[in-house]
C-alpha positions in Angstrom: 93.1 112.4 118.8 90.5 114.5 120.8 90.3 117.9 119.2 91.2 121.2 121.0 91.5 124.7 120.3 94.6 126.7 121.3 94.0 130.5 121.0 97.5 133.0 120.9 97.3 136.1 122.5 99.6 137.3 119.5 100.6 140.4 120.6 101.9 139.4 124.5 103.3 136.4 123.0 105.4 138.8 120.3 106.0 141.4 123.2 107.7 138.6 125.4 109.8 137.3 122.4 111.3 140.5 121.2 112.1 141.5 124.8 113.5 138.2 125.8 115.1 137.4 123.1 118.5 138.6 122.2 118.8 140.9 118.9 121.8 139.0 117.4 119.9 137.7 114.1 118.5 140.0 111.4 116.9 139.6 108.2 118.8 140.4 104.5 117.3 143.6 104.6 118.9 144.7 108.1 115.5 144.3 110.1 116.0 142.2 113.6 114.1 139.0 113.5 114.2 138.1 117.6 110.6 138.8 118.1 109.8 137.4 114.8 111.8 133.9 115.4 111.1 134.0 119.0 107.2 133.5 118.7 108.1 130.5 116.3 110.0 128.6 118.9 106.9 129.8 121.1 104.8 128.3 119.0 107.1 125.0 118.8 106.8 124.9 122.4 103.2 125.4 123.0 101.7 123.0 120.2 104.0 120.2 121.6 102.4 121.0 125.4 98.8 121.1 124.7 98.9 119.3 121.9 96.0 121.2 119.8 94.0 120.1 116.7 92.5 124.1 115.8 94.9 127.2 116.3 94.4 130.7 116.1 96.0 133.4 116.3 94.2 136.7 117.8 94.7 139.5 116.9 94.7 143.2 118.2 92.7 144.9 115.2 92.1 147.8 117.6 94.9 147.7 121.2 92.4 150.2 122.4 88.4 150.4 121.9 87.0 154.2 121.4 84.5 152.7 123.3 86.6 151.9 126.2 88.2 154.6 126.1 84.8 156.8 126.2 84.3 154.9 129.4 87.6 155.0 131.2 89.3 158.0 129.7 92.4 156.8 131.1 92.7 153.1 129.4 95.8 152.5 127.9 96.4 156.4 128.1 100.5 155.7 129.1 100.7 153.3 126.3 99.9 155.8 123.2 102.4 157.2 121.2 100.2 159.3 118.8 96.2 160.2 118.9 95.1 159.4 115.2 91.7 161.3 115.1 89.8 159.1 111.9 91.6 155.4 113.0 92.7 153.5 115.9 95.5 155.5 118.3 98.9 154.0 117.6 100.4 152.3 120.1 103.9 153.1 121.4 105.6 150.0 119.9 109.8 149.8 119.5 110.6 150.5 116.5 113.1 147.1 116.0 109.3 145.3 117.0 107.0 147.2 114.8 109.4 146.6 111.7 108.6 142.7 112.6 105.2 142.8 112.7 105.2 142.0 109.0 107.1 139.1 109.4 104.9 137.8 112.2 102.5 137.9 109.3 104.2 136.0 106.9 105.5 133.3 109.2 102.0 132.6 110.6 100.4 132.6 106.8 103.4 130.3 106.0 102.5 127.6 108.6 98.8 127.5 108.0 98.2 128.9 111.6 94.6 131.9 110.4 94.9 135.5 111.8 91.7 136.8 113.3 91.0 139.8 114.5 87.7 142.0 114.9 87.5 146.0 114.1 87.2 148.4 117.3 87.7 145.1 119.3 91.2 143.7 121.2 92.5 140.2 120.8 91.0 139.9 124.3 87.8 140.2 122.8 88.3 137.7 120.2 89.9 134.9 122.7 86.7 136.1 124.9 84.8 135.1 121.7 86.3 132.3 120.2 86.6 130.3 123.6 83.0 131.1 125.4 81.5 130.0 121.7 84.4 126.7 121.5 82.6 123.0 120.7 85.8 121.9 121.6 88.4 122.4 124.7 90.2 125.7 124.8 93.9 126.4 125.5 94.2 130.2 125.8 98.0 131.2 125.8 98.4 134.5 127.2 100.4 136.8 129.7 97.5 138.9 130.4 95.7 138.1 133.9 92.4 139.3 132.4 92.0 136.3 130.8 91.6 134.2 133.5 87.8 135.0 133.9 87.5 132.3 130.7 88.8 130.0 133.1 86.0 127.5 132.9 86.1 123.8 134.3 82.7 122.5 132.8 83.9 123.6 129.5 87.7 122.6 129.6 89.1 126.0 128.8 92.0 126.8 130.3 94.9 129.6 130.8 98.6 128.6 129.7 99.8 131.7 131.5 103.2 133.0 130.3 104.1 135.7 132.5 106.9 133.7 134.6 108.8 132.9 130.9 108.5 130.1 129.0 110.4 127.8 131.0 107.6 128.5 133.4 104.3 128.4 131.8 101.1 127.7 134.4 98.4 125.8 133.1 95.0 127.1 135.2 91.8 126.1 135.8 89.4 127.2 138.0 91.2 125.7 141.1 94.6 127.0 140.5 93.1 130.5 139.6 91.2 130.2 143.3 94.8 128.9 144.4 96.4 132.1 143.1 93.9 134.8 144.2 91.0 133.4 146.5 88.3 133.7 143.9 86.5 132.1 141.3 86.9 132.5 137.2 83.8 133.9 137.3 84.8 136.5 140.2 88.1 137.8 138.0 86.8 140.4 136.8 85.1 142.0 139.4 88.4 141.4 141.6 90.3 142.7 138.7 87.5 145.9 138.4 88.5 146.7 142.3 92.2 146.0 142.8 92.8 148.0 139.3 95.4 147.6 136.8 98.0 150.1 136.4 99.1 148.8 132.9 95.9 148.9 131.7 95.4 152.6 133.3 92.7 151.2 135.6 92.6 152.8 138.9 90.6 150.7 141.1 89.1 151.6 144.1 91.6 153.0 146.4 92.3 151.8 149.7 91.1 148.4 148.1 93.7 145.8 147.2 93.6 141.7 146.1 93.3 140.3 149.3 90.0 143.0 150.6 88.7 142.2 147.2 88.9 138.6 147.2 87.5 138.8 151.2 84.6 140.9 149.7 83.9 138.5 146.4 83.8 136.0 149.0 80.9 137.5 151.6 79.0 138.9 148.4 79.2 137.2 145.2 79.8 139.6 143.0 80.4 143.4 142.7 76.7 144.2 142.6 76.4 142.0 145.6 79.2 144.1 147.0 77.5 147.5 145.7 74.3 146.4 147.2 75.6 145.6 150.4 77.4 149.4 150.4 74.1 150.9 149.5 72.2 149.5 152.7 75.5 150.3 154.5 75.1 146.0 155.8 77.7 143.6 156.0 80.9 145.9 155.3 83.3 148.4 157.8 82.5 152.0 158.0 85.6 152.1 156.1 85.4 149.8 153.2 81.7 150.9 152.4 83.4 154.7 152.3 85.8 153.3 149.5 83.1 152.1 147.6 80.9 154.9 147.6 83.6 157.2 146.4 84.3 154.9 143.6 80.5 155.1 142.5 81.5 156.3 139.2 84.3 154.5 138.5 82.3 150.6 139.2 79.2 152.1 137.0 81.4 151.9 133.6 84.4 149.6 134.8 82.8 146.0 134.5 82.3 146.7 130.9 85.8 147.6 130.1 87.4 144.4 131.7 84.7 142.4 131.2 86.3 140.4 127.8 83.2 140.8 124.9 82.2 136.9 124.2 79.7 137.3 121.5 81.4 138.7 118.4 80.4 136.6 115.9 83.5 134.7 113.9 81.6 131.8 112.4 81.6 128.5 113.7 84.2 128.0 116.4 86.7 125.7 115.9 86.4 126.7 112.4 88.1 124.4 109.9 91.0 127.0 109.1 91.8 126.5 112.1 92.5 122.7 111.7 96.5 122.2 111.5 97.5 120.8 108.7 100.9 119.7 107.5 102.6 123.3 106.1 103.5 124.0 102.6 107.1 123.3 102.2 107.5 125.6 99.5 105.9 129.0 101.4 107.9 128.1 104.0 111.0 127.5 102.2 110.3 131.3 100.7 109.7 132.8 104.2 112.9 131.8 106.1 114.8 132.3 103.4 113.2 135.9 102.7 113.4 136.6 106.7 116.6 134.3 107.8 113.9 132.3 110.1 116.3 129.3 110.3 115.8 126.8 112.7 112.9 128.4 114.5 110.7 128.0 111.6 111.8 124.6 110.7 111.3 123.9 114.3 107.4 125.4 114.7 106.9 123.7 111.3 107.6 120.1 112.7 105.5 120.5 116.1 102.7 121.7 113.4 103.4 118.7 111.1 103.2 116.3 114.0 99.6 117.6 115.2 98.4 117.5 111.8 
């Protein structure tokens, strides 16, 4: 059984459960558990597709940097629900979600299935990390287009993208990510820099969307290929060199913010807690019985047990 590593982007995967699946279960206590069981049948799902031998799960120990905030004062600026001056901002979060983040936890630490997560860095940063640094081939599962510039053939990672739902889940490499937008991995970020990324609070340049972008990646390489280009006023319209220009400030600190970090340093990658392994039937006997996790647990459990 050849190994591979599949990486959780926790949080879009928990996001997606809780608001796709119906809040018609709750724990003994009264919380909901929809986001908390939905993720488990995730889980379930996923192990059985890829079939992995190391999983993670990654986590957002801080949803939005200070130091990419400093450099895009606007990142993530629609998604705060209070400014904490000594921590982290908190993130505007449902309550019936945040109440099952706890849970999450629990059910993970139940099944065996390591938390990691780095101070002032995003789960982005850690999948960045974890999969550039991989001896192994990567499964990243995620709903976050970002992640496609760790697309990378010669190193078998791939995206298991779950924005269409999970009952259509895209596997990409680098050709179906050329498929989708008409550039390479490698090119995602810069194409992501210019078109922008209103969830993320990123403007882009305006006047510039996906398909000038891609057309531009494609004459030029790169941004500062593109930049370069605009500079000597060669190779571009009168128009499109304008749009650049006036966007000076906004490309100077923008790589950096979408660019994913790849070098945090999380030990040896895959690390052997990250090795499934048959789960303890007594912690997770406690857990669904604490949390009312049913089937979905029993159901995660088995797809575990089988990869083990």
């Amino acid at each position: 059984m050849p190994d591979r590593l599949m990486l959780l982007d926790t949080a879009s995967l928990y996001f997606r459960a809780f608001y796709g699946v119906p809040d018609t279960v709750h724990a003994p206590d009264g919380r909901p558990v929809n986001a908390a069981r939905g993720l488990l049948d995730m889980i379930a799902k996923l192990v059985a597709l890829s079939e992995p031998t190391h999983l993670v799960a990654c986590w957002d120990d801080d949803w939005r940097p200070q130091w990419r905030v400093d450099l895009i004062p606007s990142y993530k600026t629609h998604r705060v629900a209070e400014v904490v001056a000594a921590g982290p901002d908190v993130e505007d979060v449902p309550d019936p979600l945040e109440v099952q983040v706890p849970v999450i936890r629990e059910e993970l630490a139940a099944l065996g299935i390591p938390i990691v997560g780095r101070a002032e860095h995003e789960a982005d940063d850690v999948i960045g990390s974890l999969a550039s640094q991989s001896t192994v081939p990567v499964d990243i599962i995620t709903g976050d287009r970002d992640l496609f510039q760790l697309v990378d053939n010669d190193r078998a990672v791939r995206v298991v993208y779950t924005g269409r739902g999970m009952s259509n889940l895209e596997v990409l490499d680098a050709a179906a990510v050329v498929a989708k937008y008409g550039v390479l991995p490698a090119q995602y970020a810069d194409f992501a820099v210019m078109r922008g990324d209103a969830s993320d609070g990123l403007p882009g340049v305006a006047g510039i969307g996906e398909k000038t972008a891609a057309a531009l990646l494609a004459a030029h390489g790169d941004l500062a290929g593109i930049r370069a280009a605009a500079a000597a006023g060669t190779g571009l319209t009168a128009g499109v060199r304008a749009k650049l220009i006036a966007a000076s400030d906004y490309l100077d600190v923008a790589p950096r913010v979408v660019e994913v970090v790849r070098d945090l340093d999380l030990g040896p990658v895959p690390s052997p807690a990250a090795r499934i392994t048959t789960p303890d039937a007594a912690a997770l006997d406690a857990v669904a019985t604490r949390w009312n996790l049913g089937s979905s647990l029993t159901r995660a459990a088995a797809a575990l047990t089988a990869r083990a």
